[in-house]
C-alpha positions in Angstrom: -22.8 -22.2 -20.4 -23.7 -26.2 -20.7 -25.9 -25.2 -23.8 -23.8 -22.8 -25.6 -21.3 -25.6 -25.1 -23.9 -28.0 -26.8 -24.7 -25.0 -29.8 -21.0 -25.1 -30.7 -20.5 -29.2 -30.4 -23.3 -29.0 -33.4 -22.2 -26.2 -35.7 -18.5 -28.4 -35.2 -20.4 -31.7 -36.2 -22.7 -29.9 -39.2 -18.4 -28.6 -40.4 -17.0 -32.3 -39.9 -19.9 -34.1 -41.6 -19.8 -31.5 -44.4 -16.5 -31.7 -45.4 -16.9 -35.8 -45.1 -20.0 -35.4 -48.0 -17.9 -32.8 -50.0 -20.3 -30.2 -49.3 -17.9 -27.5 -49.9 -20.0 -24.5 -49.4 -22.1 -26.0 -46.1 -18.5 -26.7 -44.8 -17.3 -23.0 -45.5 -20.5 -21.6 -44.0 -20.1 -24.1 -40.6 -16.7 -23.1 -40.0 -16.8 -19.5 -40.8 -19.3 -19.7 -38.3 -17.6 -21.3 -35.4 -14.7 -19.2 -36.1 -16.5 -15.9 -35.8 -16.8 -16.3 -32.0 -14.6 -18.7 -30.9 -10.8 -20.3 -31.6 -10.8 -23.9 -31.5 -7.1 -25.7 -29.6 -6.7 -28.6 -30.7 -4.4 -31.4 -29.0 -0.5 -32.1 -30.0 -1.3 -35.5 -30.3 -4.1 -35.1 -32.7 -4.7 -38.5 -35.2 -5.6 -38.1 -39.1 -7.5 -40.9 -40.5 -6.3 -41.9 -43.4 -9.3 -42.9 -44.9 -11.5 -39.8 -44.8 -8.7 -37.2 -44.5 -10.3 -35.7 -41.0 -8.6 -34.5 -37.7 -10.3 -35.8 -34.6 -10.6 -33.1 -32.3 -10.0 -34.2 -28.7 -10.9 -30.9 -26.4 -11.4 -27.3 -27.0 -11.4 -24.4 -25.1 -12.1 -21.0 -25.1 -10.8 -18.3 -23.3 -14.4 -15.8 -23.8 -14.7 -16.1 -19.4 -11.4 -14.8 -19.1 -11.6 -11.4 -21.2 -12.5 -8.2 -19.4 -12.2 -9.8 -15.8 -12.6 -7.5 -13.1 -10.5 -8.6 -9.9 -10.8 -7.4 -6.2 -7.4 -6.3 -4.8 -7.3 -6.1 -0.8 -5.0 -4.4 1.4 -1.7 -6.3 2.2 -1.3 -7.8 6.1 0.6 -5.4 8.3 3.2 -5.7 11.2 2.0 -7.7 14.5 2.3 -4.4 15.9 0.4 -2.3 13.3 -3.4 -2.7 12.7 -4.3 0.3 10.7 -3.6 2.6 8.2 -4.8 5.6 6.2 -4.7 5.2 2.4 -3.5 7.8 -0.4 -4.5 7.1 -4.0 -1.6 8.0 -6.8 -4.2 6.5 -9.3 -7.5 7.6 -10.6 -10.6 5.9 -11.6 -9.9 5.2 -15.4 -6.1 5.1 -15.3 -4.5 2.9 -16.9 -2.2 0.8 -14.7 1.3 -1.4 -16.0 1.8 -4.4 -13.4 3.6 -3.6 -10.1 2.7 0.1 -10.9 1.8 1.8 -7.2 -1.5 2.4 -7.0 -1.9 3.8 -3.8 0.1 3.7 -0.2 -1.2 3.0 3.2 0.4 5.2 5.7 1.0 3.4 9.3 2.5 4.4 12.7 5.8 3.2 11.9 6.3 3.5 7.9 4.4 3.5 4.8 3.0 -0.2 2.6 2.8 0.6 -1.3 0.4 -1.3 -3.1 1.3 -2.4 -6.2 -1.7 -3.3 -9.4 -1.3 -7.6 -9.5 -2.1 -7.1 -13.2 -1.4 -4.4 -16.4 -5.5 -3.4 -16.7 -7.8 -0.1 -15.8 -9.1 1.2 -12.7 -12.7 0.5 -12.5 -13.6 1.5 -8.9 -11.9 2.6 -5.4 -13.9 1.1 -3.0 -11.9 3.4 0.0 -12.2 7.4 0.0 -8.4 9.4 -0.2 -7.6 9.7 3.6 -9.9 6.5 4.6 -8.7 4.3 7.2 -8.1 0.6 6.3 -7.1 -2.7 8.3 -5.5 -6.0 6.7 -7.5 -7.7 4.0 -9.9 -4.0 3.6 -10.7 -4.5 0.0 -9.0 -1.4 -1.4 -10.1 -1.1 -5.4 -11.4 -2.9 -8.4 -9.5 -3.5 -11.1 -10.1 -4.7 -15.2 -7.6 -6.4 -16.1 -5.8 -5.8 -20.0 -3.5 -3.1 -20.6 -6.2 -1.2 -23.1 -7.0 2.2 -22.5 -10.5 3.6 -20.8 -13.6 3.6 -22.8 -13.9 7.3 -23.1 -10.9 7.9 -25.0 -12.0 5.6 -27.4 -15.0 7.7 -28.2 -12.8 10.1 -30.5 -12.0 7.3 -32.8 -15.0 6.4 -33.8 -16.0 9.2 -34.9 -13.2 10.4 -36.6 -13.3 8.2 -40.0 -17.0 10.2 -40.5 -15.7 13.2 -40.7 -12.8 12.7 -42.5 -15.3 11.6 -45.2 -14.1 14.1 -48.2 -17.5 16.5 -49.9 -18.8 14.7 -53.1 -16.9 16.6 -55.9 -19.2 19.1 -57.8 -19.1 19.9 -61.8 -18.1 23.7 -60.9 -15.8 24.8 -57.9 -17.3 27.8 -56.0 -16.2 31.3 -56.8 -13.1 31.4 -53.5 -14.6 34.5 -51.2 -13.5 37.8 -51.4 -12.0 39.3 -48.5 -12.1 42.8 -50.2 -16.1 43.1 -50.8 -17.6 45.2 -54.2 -15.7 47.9 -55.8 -17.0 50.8 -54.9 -18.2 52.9 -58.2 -18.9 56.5 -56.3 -16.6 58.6 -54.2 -16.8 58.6 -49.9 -18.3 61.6 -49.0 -15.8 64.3 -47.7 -16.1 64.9 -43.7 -16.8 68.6 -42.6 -14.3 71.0 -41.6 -14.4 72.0 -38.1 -15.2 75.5 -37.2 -12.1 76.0 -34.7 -9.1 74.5 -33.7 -9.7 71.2 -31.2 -8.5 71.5 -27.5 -5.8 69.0 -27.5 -4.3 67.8 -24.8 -0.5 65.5 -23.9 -1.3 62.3 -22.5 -0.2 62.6 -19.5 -2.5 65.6 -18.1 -5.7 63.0 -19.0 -6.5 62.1 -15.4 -8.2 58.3 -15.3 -11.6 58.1 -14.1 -12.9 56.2 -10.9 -13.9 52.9 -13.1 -10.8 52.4 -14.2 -9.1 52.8 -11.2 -11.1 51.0 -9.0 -9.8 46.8 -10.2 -6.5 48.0 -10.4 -6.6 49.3 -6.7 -8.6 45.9 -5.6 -5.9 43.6 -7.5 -2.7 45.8 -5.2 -4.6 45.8 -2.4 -5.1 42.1 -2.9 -1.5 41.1 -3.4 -0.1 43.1 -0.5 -2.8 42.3 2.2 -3.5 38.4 1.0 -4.2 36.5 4.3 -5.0 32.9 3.8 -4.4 29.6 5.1 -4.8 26.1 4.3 -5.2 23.2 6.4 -3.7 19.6 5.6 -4.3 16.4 8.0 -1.3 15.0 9.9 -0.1 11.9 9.0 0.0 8.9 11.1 3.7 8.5 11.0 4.1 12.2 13.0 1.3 11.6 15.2 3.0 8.1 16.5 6.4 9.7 16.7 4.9 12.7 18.8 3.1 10.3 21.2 6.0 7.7 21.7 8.5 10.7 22.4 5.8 12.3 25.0 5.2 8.9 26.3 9.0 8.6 26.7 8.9 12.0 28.5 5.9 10.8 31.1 7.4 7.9 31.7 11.5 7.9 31.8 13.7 9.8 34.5 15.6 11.4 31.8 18.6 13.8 32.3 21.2 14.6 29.8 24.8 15.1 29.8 27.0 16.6 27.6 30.9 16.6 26.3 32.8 18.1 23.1 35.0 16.0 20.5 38.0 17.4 18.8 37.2 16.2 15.4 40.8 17.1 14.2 42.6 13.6 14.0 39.4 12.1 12.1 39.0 14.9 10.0 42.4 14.5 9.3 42.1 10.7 8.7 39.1 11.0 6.8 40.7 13.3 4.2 43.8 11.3 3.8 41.8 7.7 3.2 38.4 9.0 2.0 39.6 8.6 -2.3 41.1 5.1 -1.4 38.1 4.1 0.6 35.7 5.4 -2.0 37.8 3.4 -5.1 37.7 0.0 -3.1 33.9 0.2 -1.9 32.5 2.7 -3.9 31.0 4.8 -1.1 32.0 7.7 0.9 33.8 7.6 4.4 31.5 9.3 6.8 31.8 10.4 10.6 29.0 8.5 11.4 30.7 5.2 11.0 33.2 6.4 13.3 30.4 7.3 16.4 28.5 4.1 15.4 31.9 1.9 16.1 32.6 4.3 18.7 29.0 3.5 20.8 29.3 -0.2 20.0 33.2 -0.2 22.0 31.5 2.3 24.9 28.0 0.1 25.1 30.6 -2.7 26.1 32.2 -0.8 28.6 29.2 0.6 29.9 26.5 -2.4 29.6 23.7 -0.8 31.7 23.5 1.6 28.8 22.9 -1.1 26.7 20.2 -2.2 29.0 16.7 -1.8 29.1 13.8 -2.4 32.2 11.2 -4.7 31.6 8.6 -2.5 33.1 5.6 -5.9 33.3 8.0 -7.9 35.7 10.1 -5.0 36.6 13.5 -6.6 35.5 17.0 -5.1 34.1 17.3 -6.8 30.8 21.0 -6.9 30.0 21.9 -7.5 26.2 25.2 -9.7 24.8 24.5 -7.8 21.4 24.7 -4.0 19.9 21.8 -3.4 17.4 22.1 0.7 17.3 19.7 2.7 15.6 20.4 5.4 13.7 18.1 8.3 13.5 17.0 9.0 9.5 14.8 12.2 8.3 12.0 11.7 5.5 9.7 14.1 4.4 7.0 12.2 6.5 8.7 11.9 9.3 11.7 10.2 11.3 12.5 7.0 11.0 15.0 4.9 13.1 16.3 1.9 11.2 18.5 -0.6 12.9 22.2 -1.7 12.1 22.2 -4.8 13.7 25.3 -7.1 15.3 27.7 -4.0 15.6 29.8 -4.9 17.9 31.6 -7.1 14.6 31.5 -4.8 12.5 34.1 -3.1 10.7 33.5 0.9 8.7 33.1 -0.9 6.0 29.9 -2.9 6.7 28.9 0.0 8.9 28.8 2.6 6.0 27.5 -0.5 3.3 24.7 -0.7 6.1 23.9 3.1 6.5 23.9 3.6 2.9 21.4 0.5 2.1 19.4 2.0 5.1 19.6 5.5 3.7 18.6 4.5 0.3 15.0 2.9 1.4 14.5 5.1 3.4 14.3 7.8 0.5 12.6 6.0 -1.7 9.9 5.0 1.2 10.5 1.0 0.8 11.1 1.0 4.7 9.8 -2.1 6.1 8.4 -2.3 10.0 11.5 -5.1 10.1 13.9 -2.6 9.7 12.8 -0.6 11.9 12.1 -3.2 15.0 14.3 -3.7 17.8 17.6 -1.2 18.2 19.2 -1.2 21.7 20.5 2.2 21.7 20.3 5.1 18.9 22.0 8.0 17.9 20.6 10.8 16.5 22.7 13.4 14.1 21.4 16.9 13.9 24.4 18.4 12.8 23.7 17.3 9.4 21.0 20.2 9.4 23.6 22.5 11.3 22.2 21.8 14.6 25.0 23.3 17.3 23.3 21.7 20.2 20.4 20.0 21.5 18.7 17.6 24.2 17.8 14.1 22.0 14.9 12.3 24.0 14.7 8.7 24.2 13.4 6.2 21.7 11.5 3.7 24.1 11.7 1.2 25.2 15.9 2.0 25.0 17.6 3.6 27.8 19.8 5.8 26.2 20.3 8.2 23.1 23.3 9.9 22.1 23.2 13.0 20.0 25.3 14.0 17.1 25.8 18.1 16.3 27.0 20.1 14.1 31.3 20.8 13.8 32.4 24.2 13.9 35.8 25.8 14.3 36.3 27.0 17.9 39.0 28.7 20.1 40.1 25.8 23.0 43.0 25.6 25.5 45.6 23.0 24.0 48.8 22.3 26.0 48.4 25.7 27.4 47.9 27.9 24.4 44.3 28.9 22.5 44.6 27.1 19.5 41.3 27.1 16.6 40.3 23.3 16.4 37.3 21.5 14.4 34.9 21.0 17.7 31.5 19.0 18.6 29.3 19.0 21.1 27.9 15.4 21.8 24.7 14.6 24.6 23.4 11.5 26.0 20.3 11.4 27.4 19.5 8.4 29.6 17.1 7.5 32.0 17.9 7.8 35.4 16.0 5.1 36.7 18.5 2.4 35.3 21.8 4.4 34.5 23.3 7.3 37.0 25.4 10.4 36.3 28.6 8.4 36.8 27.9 5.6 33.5 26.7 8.4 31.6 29.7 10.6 32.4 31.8 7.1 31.6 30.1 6.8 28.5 30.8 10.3 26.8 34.7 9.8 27.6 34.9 6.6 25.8 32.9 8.2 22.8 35.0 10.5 23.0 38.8 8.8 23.3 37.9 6.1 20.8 37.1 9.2 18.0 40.0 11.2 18.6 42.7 8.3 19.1 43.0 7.5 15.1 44.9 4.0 16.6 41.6 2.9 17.4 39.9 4.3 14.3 42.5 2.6 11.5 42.4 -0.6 13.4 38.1 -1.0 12.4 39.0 0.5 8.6 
């Protein structure tokens, strides 16, 4: 580097000393040669002497060690609580990347990390197989950086300029070919007369042979008695939530109990407010605001719900705060973000929180942040038409409650059968902190706080 520094110092001092002689063609030739390779900066602040007509140069620089650079990028740093993660590739060697375009994700136990290119470039290597497990700082690929395209789809242009190269003309154009071929100068010969009449016979008495037969028979056979399978790995996401929920089954007392809303008076509220709520906020009026308010007034009346045991000094921790989490299917998997500080919150914020929640969760930007924490959680199957079920407990919470499905059923009202908008609703707890009594207690006040709409227009 120091002497190609010192070969271009001298072609510049040949140019400068040139032009000061009035060697016009030695100057031309000096800095057409220093050109050719390099561009020269020179300073804002550059002096003319007014003698000689020259710029002093100050500094150059040349920007020859940044072209073509090839960086290194490593995986991000995960969660205190994650360590590893299995990477999928949405890029190829030899794809061209824009900056911030997702290159690959690293799926973890709790939620997926997208790793964006730091630069517009190429691929030039990944350094981790598809499926390959990675910790913080694993370097993860290589990439060129300049937003060109890859070498071998330059190949094409090159050679395209030779053969567009038109045929030197000639002094005669060839004769164009003839499709027709020589006129015959004799007559065909005549084909013979048959002796008899030919056997004919209709199509349909021809009988096909076994040859022909035989591939069309394999490819029927082959469509009605296909039997194959295909295997694809789990993902880590799955696995965790299938360990955690066995883990909460080895370890928790849990029973469940259950009780059934009449959904009537918030049905009915919901329809006659949903336009106006929808106008001033610009998003929809759900149920689930309602059973999210709902838990945070009954976690207050019930606080051992709200509790958890702190199973290394074996303590009841009792909690001032409502941080609910609320249960949200992905293609990958379930994921339980948290709505935190409930317990002063109004539908408003609760929906504006469910829907922000929602929406990352969809388009997988889920951090572990969101997801930390929760003091209870609620779990809606009835969005998937679920009529009833036993929810399990997201440790280390003592409690779940479980949404379902509404349908129209006959119940006893005032003494007559009347066909009312019902729900079935189950909390599963664990036994070792709350009894049958609190969870009985806790189901009522779910239950009186959605079907008084007093209580319901007072949090709109």
């Amino acid at each position: 580097m120091l002497s190609h520094s010192r070969c271009l110092t001298r072609n510049f001092g040949r140019s400068l000393s040139a032009i000061r002689q009035g060697n016009n063609a030695l100057a031309r030739r000096a800095a057409s040669a220093l050109s050719a390779s390099h561009a020269i900066t020179l300073n804002n602040n550059v002096k003319s002497d007014p003698r000689s007509n020259v710029f002093q140069i100050q500094y150059f620089r040349t920007s020859v060690a940044h072209r073509d650079e090839v960086i290194t990028v490593n995986t991000p740093a995960f969660a205190e609580s994650v360590s590893e993660g299995d990477v999928r590739w949405d890029k190829a060697v030899g794809d061209t990347v824009k900056e911030d375009e997702v290159v690959c994700e690293i799926e973890t136990d709790k939620t997926s990390v997208q790793v964006p290119a730091p630069a517009a470039g190429v691929i030039e290597e990944l350094l981790v197989p598809d499926g390959g497990k990675v910790e913080a700082g694993t370097a993860l690929f290589k990439l060129r950086k300049g937003a060109g395209a890859p070498k071998a789809a330059e190949a094409p242009k090159v050679e395209a300029p030779a053969a567009a190269d038109p045929p030197p003309p000639s002094a005669t154009p060839p004769p164009p070919p003839s499709a027709v071929g020589p006129i015959p100068t004799t007559m065909p010969p005549v084909p013979p007369v048959p002796a008899h009449a030919m056997d004919t016979k209709p199509v349909s008495a021809i009988k096909p042979t076994a040859a022909s037969t035989a591939p069309a028979a394999q490819a029927e056979g082959g469509a009605k008695g296909a039997r194959t399978e295909s295997r694809v790995k789990m993902n880590r996401m799955r696995l965790r939530i299938a360990q955690r929920l066995k883990e909460a089954q080895n370890t928790c007392a849990m029973l469940t109990t259950f009780n059934e809303v009449d959904m009537s008076n918030i049905s009915e509220m919901r329809k006659t407010y949903k336009d106006a709520f929808l106008k001033k906020h610009s998003i929809k009026l759900g149920f689930m605001s309602a059973f999210v308010k709902a838990a945070a007034h009954a976690l207050a009346d019930q606080p051992a719900v709200n509790a958890v045991i702190d199973d290394t000094t074996k303590e009841i921790v009792y909690r001032d705060y409502v941080d609910i989490s609320v249960a949200v299917a992905t293609p990958k998997g379930l994921v339980v973000p948290v709505i935190r500080s409930v317990e002063g919150m109004n539908f408003t914020d609760i929906e504006k929180a469910i829907n922000l929640l929602g929406e990352k969760a969809r388009k997988n930007e889920l951090a572990v942040e969101d997801m930390d924490g929760g003091t209870f959680t609620i779990s809606n199957g009835g969005v998937f038409g679920s009529m009833f079920g036993t929810p399990i407990i997201n440790p280390p919470q003592s409690a779940i409650l479980g949404m379902h499905g509404i349908f129209d059923r006959p119940v006893a009202v005032g003494g007559k059968v009347e066909i009312r908008p019902m729900m079935y609703v189950a909390l599963t707890y664990d036994h070792r902190l709350i009894d049958g009594r609190e969870a009985v207690l806790f189901l009522r006040k779910i239950k009186s706080v959605v079907e008084d709409p007093r209580v319901l227009l007072l949090d709109m």
